[in-house]
MILUMKOL-564301 format. One record per atom (N, C-alpha, C): x, y negated, z negated. Coordinates in steps of 0.1 Angstrom, whole numbers, plus 5000, padded with zeros to 4 digits. Layout:
XYZ
...
This chain:
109504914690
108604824683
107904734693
108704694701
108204604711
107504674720
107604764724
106804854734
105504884729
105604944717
104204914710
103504794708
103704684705
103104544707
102804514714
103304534724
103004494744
102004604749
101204714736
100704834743
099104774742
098604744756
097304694753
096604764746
096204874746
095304934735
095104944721
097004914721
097404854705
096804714705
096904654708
096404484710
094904504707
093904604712
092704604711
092204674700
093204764696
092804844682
093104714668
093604654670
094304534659
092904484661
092104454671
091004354671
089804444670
089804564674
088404624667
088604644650
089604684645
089704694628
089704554624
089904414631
089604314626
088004324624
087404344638
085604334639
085404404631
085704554624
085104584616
085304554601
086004504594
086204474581
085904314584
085404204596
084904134590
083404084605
082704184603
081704174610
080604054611
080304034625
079103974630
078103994630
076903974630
075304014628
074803904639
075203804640
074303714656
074303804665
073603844673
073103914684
073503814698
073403684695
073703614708
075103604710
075603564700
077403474696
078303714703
077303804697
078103904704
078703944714
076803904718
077003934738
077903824744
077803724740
078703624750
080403584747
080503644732
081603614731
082803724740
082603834740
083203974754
083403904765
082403824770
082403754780
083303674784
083703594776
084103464772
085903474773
085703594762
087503664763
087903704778
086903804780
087703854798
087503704806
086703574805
087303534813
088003434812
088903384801
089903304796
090803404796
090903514796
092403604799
092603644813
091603684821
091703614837
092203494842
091903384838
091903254843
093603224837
093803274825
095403254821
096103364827
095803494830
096903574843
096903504855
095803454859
095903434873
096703264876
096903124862
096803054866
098102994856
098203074849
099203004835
099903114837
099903274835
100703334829
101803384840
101203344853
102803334859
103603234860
103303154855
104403024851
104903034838
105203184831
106203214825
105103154810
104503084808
103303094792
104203174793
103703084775
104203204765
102603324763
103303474759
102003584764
101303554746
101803524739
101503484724
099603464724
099303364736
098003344738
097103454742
097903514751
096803624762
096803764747
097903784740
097503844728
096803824720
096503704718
095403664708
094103684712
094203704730
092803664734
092503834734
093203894739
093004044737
092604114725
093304084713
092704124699
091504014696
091203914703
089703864701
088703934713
088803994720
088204064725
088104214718
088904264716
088604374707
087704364696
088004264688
087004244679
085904204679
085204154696
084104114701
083704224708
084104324713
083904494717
083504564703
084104534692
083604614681
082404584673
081904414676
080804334671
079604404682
079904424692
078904474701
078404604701
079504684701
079204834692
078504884682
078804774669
078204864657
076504794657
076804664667
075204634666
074204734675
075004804684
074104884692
074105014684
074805034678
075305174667
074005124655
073705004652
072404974643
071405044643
071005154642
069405184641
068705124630
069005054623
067705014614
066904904622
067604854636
067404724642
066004774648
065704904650
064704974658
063804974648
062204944658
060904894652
060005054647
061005134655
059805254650
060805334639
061905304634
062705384623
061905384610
062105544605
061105594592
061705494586
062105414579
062205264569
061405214570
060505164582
059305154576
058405174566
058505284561
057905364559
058205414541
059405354538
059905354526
058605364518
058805424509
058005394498
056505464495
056105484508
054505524510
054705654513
053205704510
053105854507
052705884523
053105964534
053005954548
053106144549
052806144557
052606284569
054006244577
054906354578
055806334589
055806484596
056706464609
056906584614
058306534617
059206664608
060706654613
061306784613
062706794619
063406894623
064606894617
064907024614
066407024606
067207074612
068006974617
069106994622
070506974621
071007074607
071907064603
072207104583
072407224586
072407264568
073807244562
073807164549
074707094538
075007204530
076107164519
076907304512
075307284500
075207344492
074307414481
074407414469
074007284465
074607264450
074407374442
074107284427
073607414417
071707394413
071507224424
070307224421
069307234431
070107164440
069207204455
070107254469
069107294478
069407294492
069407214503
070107164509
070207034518
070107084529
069507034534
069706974551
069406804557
070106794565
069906704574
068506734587
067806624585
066906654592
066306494604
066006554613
065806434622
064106394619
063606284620
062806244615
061706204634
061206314639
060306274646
058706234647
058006194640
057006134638
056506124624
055806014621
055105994607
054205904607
052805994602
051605984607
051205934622
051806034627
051206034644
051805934650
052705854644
053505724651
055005794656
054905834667
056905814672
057705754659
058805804655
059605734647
061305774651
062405714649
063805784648
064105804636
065305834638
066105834620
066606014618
067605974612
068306134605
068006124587
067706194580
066706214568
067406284560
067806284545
068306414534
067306484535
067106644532
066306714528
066106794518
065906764504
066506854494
065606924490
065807074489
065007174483
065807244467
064407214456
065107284446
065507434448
066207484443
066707574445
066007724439
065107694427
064007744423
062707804434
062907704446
062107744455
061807854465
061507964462
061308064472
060908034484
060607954490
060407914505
061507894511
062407854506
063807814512
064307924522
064208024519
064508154524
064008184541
062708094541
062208074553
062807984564
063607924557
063707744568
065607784573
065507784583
067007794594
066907634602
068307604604
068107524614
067607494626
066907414633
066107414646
064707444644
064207464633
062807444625
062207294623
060807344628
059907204628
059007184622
058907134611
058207144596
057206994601
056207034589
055406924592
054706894577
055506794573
055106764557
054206634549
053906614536
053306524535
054106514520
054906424524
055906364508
056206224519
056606124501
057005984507
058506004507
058905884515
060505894523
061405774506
062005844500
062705824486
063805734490
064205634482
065605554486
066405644480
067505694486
069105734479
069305654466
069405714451
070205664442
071605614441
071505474441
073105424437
073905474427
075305454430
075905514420
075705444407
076405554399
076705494385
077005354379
077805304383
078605204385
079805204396
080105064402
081005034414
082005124413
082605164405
084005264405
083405454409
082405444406
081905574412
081605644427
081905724431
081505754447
080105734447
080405644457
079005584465
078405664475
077405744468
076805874481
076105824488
075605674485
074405604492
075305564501
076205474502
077105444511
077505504518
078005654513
078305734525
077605804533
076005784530
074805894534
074605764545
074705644543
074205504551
075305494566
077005584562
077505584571
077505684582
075905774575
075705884584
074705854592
073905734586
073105684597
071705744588
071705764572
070905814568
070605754556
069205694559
069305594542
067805644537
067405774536
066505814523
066205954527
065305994514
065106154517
064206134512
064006324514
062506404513
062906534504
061906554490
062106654487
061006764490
061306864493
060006954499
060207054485
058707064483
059007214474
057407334480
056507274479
055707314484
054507264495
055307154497
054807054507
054807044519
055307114525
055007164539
055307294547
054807274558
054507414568
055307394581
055707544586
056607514596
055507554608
055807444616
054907424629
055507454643
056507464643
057807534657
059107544653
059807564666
061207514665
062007454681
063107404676
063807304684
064407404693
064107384709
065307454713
065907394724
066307324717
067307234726
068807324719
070007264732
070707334732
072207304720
071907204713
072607254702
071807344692
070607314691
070407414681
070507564680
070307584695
070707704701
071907734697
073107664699
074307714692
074707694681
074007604672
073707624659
072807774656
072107864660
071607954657
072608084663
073308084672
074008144678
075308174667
076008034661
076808054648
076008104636
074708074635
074208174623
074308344623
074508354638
074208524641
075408554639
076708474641
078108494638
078608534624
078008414619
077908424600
077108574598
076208614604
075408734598
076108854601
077208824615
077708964616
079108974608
079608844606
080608804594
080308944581
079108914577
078408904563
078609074565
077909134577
077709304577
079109354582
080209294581
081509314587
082309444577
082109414567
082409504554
083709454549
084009314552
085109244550
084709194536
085709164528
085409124514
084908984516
084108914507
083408744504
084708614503
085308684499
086608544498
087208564517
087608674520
088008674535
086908584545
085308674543
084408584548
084408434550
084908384535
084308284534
085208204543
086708194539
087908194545
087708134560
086908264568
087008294580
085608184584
084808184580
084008054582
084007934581
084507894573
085507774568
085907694579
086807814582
087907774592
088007794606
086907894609
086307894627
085207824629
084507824616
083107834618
082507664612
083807584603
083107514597
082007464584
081807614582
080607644573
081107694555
081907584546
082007634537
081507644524
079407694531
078807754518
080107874515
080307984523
080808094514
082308064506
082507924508
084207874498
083207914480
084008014474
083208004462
084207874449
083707854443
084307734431
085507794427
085807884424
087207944422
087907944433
088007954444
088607984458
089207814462
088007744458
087907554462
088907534449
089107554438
089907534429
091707564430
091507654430
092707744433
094007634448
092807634458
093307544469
093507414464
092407314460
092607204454
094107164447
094307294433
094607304426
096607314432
096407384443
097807394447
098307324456
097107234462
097607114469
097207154481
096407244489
096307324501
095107324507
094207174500
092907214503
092407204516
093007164524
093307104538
093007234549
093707304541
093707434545
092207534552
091407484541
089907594540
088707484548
089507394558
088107284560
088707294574
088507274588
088907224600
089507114602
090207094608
090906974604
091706994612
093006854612
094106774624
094906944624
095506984613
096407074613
095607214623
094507254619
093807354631
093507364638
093707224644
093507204661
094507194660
095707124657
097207114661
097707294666
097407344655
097507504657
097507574671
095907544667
095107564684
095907554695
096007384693
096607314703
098307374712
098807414701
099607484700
100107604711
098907644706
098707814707
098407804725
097407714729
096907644740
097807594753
098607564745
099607514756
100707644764
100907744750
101707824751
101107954762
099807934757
099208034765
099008044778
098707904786
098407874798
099707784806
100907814797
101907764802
102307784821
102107914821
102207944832
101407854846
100207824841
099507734855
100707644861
101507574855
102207454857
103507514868
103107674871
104307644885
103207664896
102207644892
101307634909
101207514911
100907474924
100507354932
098807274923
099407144916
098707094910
098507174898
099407274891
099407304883
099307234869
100107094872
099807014855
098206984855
097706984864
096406894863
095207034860
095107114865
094607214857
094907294845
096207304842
096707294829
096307194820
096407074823
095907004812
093706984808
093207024823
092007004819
091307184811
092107254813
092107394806
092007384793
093207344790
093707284773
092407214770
091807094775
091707004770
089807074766
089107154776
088207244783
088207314770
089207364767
089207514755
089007424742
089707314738
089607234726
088207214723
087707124731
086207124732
085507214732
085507314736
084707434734
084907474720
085807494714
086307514697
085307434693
085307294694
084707174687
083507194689
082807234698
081007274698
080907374696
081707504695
081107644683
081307604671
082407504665
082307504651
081407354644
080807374655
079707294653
080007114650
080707074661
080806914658
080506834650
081406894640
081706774627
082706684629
082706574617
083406444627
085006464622
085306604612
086606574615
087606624626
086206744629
086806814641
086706734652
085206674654
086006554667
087006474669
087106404657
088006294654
090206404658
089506544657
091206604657
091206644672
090006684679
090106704693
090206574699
090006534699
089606374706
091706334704
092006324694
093606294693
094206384701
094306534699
094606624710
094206624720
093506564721
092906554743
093906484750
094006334741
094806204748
096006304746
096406394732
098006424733
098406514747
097206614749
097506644765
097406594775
096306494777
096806384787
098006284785
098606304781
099806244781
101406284788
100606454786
101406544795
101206494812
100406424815
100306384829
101006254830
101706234825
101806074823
103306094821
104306014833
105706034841
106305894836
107405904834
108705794832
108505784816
108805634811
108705614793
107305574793
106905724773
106205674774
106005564757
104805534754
105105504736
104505644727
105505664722
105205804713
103705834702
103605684700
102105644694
100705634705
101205634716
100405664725
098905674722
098805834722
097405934723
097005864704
097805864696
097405824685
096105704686
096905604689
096505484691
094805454700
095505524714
094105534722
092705594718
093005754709
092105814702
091405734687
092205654688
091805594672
090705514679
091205404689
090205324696
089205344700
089105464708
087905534711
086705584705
087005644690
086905694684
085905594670
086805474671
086305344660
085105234670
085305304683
084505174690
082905284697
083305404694
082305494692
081505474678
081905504670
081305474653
082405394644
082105274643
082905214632
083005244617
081705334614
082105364599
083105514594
083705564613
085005644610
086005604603
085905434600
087105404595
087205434578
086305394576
085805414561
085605624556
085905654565
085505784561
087105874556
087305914547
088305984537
089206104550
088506164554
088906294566
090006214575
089406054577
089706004595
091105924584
090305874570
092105814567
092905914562
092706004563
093906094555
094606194566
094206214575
094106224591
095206194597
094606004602
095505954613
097305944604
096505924591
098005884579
098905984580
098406124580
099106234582
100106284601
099206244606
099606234620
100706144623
100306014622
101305914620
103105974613
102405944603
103406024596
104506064604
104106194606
105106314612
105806244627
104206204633
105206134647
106106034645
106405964632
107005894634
108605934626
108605994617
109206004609
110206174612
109306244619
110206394626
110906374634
110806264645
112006284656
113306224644
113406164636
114506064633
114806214617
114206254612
114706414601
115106524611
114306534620
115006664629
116406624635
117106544641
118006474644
119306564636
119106564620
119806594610
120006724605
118806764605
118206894604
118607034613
119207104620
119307174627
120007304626
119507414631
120207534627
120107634642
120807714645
120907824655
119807844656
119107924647
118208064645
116807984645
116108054655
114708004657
113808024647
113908144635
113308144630
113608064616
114408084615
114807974607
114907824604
114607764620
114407624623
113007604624
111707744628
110507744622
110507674609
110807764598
110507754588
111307584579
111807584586
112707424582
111907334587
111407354599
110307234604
109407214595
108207364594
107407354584
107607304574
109107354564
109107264552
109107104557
109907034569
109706874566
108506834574
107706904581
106406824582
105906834570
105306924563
104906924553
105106794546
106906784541
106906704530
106606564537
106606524552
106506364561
105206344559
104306504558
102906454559
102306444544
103106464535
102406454523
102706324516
103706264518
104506154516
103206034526
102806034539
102605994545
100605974536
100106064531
098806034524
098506054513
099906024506
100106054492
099105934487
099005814490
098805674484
096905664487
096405744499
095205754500
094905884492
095605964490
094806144475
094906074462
096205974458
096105904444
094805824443
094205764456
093005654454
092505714452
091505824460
090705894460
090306014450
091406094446
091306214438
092306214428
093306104424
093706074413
094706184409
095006254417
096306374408
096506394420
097706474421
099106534427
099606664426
099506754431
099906904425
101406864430
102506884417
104106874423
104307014430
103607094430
104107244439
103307234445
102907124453
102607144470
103507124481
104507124476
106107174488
106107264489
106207364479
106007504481
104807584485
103707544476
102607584487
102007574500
102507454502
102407434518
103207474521
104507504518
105707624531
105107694530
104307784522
104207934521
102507914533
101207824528
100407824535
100207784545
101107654553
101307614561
102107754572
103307804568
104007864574
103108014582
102208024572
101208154575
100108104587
099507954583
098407924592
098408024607
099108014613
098908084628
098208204625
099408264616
098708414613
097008434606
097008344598
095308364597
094808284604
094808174613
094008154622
093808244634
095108284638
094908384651
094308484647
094808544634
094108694632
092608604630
092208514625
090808544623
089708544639
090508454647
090208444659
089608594666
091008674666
090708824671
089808894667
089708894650
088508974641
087808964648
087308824647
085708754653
085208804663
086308784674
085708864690
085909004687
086309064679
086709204677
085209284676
084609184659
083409204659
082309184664
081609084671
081109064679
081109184695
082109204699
082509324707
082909454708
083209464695
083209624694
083209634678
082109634671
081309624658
081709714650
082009864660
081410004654
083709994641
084009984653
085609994647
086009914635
087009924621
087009854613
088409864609
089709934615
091009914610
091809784613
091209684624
091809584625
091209454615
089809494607
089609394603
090109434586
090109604581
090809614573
092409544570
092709564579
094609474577
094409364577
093709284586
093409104583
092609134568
091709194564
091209184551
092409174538
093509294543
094109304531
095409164527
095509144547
096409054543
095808924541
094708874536
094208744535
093808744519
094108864517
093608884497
094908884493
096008924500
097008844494
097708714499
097308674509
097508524512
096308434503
095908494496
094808414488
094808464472
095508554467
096408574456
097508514455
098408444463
100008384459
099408224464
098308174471
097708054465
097108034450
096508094444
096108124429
097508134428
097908224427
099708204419
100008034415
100307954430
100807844430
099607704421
098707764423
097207654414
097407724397
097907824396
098107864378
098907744369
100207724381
101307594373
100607454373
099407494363
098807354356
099407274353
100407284345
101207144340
102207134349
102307134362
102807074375
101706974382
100606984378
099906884385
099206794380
099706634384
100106504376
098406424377
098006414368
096506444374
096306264367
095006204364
094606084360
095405974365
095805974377
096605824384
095905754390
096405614387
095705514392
096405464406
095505444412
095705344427
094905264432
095505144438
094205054439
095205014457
093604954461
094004884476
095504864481
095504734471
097004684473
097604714476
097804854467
099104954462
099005034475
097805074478
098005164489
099105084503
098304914507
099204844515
100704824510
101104814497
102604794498
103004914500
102505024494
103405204498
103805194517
102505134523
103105154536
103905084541
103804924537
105004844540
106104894536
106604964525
107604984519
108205114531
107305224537
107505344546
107805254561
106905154564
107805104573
109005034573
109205014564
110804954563
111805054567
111005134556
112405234559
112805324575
111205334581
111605394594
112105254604
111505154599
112005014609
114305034606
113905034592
115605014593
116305204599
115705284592
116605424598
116505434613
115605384620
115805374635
117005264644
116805184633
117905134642
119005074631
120205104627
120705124615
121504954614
120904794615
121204724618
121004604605
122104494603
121804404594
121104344591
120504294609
119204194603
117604304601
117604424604
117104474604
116104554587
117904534579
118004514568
117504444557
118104334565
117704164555
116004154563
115504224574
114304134572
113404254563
113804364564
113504504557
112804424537
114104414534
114204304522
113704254518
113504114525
112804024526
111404054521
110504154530
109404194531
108804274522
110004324516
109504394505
109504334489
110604194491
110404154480
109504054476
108404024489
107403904486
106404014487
105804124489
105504224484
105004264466
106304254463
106404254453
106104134444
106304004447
105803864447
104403914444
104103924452
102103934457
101604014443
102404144443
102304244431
101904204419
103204184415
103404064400
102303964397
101703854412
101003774407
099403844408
099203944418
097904014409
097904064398
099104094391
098804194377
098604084368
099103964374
099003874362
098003804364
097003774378
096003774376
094603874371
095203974369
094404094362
093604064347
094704024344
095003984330
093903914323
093603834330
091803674331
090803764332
090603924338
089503924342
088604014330
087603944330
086603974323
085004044334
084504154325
084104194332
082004284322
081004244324
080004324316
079904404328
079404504322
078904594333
077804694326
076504724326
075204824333
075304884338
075605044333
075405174342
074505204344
074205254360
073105314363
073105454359
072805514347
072605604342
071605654330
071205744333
070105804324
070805834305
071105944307
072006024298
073605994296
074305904292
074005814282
073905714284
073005614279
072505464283
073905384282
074505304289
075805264289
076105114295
076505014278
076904924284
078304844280
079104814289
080304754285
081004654288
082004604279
082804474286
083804464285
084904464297
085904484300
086804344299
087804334294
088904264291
090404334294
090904294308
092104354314
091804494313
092504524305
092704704302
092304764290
091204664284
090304714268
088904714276
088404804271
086604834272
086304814260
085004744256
084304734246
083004814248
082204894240
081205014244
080404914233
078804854237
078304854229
077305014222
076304924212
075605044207
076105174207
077305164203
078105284201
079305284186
079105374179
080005384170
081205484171
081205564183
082205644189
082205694200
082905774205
082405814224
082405964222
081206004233
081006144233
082006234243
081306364246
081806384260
081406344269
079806304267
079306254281
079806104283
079706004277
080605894276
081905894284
082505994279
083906004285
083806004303
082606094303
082606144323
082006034328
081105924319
080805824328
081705734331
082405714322
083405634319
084805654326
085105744330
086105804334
086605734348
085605714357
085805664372
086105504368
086205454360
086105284354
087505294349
087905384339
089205354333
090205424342
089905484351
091005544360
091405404370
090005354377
090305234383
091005124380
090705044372
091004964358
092205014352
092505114351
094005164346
093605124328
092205144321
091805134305
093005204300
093305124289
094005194276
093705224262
092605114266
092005134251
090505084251
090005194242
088305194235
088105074230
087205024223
086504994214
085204994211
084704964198
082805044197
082404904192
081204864195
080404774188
079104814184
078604844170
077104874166
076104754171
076704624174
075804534179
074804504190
073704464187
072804474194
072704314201
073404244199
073504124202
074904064206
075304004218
076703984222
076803844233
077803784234
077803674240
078503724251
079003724266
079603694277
079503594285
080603534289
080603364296
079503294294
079503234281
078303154279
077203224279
076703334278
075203344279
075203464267
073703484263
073403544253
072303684251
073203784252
072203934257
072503984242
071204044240
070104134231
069904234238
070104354231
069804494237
068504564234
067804564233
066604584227
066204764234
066304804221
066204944223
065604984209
064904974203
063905044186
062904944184
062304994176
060704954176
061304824163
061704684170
061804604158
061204474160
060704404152
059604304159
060604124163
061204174181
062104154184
061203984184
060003994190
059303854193
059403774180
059803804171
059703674158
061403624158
062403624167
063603574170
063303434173
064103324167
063703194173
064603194185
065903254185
066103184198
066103194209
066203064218
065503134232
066603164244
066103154256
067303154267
068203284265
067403334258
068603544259
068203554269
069103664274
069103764286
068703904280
067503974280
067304084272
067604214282
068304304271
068904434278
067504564274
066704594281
065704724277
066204814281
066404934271
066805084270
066005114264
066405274265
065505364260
064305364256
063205304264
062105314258
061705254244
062005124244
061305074227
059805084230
059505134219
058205104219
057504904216
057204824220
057204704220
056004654229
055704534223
054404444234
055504384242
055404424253
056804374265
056604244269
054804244276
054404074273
054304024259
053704034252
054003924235
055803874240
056403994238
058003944235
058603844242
057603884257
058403744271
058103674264
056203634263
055503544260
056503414249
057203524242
057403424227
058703414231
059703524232
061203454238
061703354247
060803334262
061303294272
062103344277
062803444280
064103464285
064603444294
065503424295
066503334312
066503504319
066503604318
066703664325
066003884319
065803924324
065404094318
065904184324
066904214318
067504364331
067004504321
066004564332
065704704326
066204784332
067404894322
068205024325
067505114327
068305234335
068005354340
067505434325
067805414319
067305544302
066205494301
065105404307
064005444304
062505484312
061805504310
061105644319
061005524331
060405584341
059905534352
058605444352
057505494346
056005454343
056205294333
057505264322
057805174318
058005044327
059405134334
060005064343
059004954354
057905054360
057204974366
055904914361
055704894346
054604804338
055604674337
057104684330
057404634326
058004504339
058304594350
058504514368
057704414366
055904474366
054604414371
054804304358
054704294345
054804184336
055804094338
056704124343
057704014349
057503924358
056604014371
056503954381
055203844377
054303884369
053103814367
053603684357
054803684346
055003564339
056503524348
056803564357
057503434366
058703474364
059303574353
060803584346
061503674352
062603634360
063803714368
064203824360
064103914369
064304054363
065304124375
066004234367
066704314373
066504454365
066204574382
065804714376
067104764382
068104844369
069104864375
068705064382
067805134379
067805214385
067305194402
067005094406
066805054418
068005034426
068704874424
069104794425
070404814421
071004954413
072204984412
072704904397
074004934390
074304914381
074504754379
074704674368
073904514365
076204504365
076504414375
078004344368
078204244369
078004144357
078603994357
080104034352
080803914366
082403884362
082403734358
């Protein structure tokens, strides 16, 4: 533990996750504060800290440099700060010329790509762009990646979610560095293409996928095999994605820490031999590290695959590195690198379910294997497998409860059986690949990988059938996630060193923990909450009291009700409905009218409401200001657009604060 505290890069990783969860925006206070740290931690090595100082200071000054390294990053990582970014441009109907570089999975309504945004109307511009094509569109058929289209549509803001408990796609599209899109249907022409050299290997993996496709291998193997060399899981069909989900293995069909670990694996074993020649570690390790990277730019540099190479690079540079070392090492360094590269890695679901999993195992396998041991190699395989498995599932159990809310209980078993197999379908798919590509005409070796991956993909469906093994609608919130891990370090703080005070401060820690617990649930209890969904179909408004919802303009809940509602009472931990036919309701003092039917709402004497418009009443919108006054107008998403902005412009013209919640996202007074 002390080895770790004393590890500067641990010291600097504490202070970039401070900079990012509580960020700076001064531009001056950034640049000079970096400054400022290196040279008060100079001036105290050179002049205090060998007169024995306490190092308590030079710590603090190091995790304040960190967090003044990470204030300086994400402001340079800012592109909206740039004068020529299409945001300008929001709103207005414009000419652009952009390039797609980069195709998304394929809903059921449109076609996506990511596209780079190089000029609009003849002006240089930056920016990365959504591109959605309905799917209705027969043009689609035309457009590959590295295509240079030249269109005339205006640049759309990303729709907010539903309400706060809903996945935030805007958020997440903002952490791609992408905040609007373009829908093309017949609106533009392709004018070249890009041939710079990713796209080139972006087109070189399309010709992979095509010979995939004429392989005569069945569509679930394909898809499989793409997935998981290639990155590319248009061909995962919704049964295939279920089945995995469903058995707890979804980990499996995406790239990820475990298939470079594989790799990595495989990698070391292979080129084992360099290491008896003269300078053999050091070519050995840039080989390894050479081949990783090469993986990572055919399967096209996605960020979880970076985020798993980039951890495996330091893990083999570490093989260069003589005497003690800290076992968190390559973890640590990669994380740093990695968060001071792009800070919204941290926020991203892949990178926390990831390092959690990583962690995990490093920390918690040397101290189970100890225990664990048997003769037989193959047998001590299969024993490993089962307890990484269960270190790593244990290890991101608390971030799948936040996130996806269920648990398959037979993912012990499915992961021995999938886990255990990985090599075999990664290696074999490895071989196919160059098999095909190089000798096309032959087909018995991809027959036996075909047959054996239709049953490695039948005894997953096996293990996704036992529905009522998987614990599904659980609630998890922040907190919970931080005590689960306090509670996991206790226990490896005390199993490592099997000691009293180690014990008692184990204890301690866990029982003001639980302090903390108690007194949020009982501040839970006070909170009151209205909330405005941003939603069309069904118009939705409610008010929350601890763990009761009240639904107005409702006399019962539908199905669609239920799916809007669903992300709210999972969070919230709801137990109970209620309906109110009322059109009129009080929250902390103030007084909302829902005004939704043709009733002649303007002959109400009283004044100072807050009016709720839905669904299109038919109504004189000015008469009603005119005569109500109202403290306030929030117009919902249920009604048309053409309303929305008469009813803006009448707002804006009699002076009265308004909120459009299809803009501006869903309306919540606490």
């Amino acid at each position: 533990m002390k080895l770790l505290i004393n590890y500067i890069p641990f010291q600097v990783l504490l202070g970039v996750l401070l900079g990012i969860l509580y960020s700076v925006q001064n531009i001056y206070v950034i640049c000079v504060l970096p400054l400022v740290a290196l040279i008060m931690m100079f001036l105290l090595h050179r002049y205090v800290m060998s007169k024995n100082f306490s190092h308590q200071l030079f710590f603090s000054l190091i995790v304040f440099f960190g967090m003044s390294v990470s204030w300086f990053s994400q402001t340079i990582k800012n592109d909206l700060q740039s004068k020529n970014h299409y945001v300008n441009f929001l709103g207005k109907e414009v000419y652009s010329k952009i390039t797609l570089v980069k195709q998304l999975t394929t809903t059921n309504a449109y076609h996506r790509f990511y596209a780079s945004v190089n000029a609009v109307n003849d002006i240089l511009t930056t920016g990365k762009i959504l591109i959605e094509i309905p799917v209705k569109t027969s043009k689609k058929s035309e457009l590959e990646v590295g295509d240079i289209l030249f269109c005339k549509s205006g640049f759309k803001k990303i729709n907010p979610p539903p309400s706060p408990y809903d996945f935030d796609y805007k958020a997440y599209l903002a952490r791609q560095h992408i905040y609007a899109k373009i829908k093309l249907e017949e609106n533009y022409v392709k004018i070249g293409e890009d041939t710079s050299w990713l796209i080139s290997l972006q087109k070189l993996r399309n010709s992979v996928n095509t010979s995939l496709e004429k392989s005569g291998l069945s569509p679930n193997t394909i898809g499989l095999m793409k997935a998981m060399l290639l990155g590319d899981k248009n061909g995962v069909t919704d049964e295939m994605l279920a089945s995995f989900t469903n058995a707890g293995v979804v980990h499996i069909i995406a790239i990820s820490g475990m298939h470079v670990g594989v790799l990595y694996l495989m990698l070391l074993y292979t080129f084992g031999f360099l290491k008896r020649f003269k300078y053999g570690n050091y070519v050995y390790v840039m080989v390894v590290i050479l081949c990783l990277w090469s993986f990572a730019i055919f399967s096209g540099l996605s960020s979880s695959v970076i985020r798993s190479v980039t951890m495996f690079s330091f893990f083999t540079l570490t093989k260069l590195k003589r005497g003690k070392r800290l076992v968190l090492e390559a973890i640590i360094t990669s994380m740093l690198i990695l968060l001071l590269y792009d800070a919204s890695y941290l926020f991203n679901v892949g990178f926390q379910l990831s390092y959690s999993a990583v962690i995990s195992i490093v920390v918690f396998y040397p101290l189970l294997s100890k225990w664990i041991k048997v003769n037989n190699k193959i047998g001590q395989y299969f024993i490993d497998v089962l307890v990484v498995s269960v270190i790593a599932q244990l290890g991101v159990l608390p971030f799948a409860l936040y996130y996806f809310h269920q648990v398959p209980m037979q993912f012990l078993f499915a992961n021995f059986f999938a886990v255990s197999l990985l090599p075999i379908v990664l290696y074999g798919g490895i071989v196919v690949l160059f098999k095909l590509l190089l000798f096309p005409k032959y087909h018995f070796l991809e027959k036996v990988y075909d047959v054996f991956i239709t049953y490695y993909l039948e005894v997953v469906q096996y293990f996704s059938s036992f529905s009522n093994w998987i614990l599904k609608d659980v609630s998890f919130s922040e907190m919970e996630i931080l005590y689960y891990y306090v509670f996991l370090f206790c226990v490896w703080y005390v199993a490592d060193d099997f000691k009293l005070k180690r014990i008692r401060n184990s204890f301690f820690l866990i029982i003001t923990c639980q302090l903390i617990l108690l007194f949020n649930t009982y501040k839970e209890k006070e909170v009151s909450e209205l909330l405005i969904y941003n939603s069309i179909d069904p118009n939705m408004i409610t008010v929350r009291h601890h763990n009761t919802i009240k639904i107005f303009a409702r006399d019962s809940l539908t199905a669609k009700d239920s799916v809007v509602l669903k992300a709210n009472q999972l969070k919230n931990k709801i137990q109970e409905f209620k309906y109110a036919d009322d059109e009129v309701f009080t929250f902390k003092n103030n007084t909302y009218i829902i005004i939704n039917k043709n009733k002649p709402y303007h002959l109400l004497k009283q004044k100072d409401l807050i009016l709720i418009i839905a669904e299109n009443p038919k109504i004189n919108f000015e008469r009603l200001i005119t005569s109500l006054k109202p403290k306030q107008v929030i117009i919902t998403s249920s009604n048309y657009k053409n309303n929305q902005l008469k009813w803006k412009s009448t707002c804006k013209k009699l002076q009265v604060p308004f909120y459009c919640v299809s803009e501006l996202g869903s309306f919540t007074k606490n």
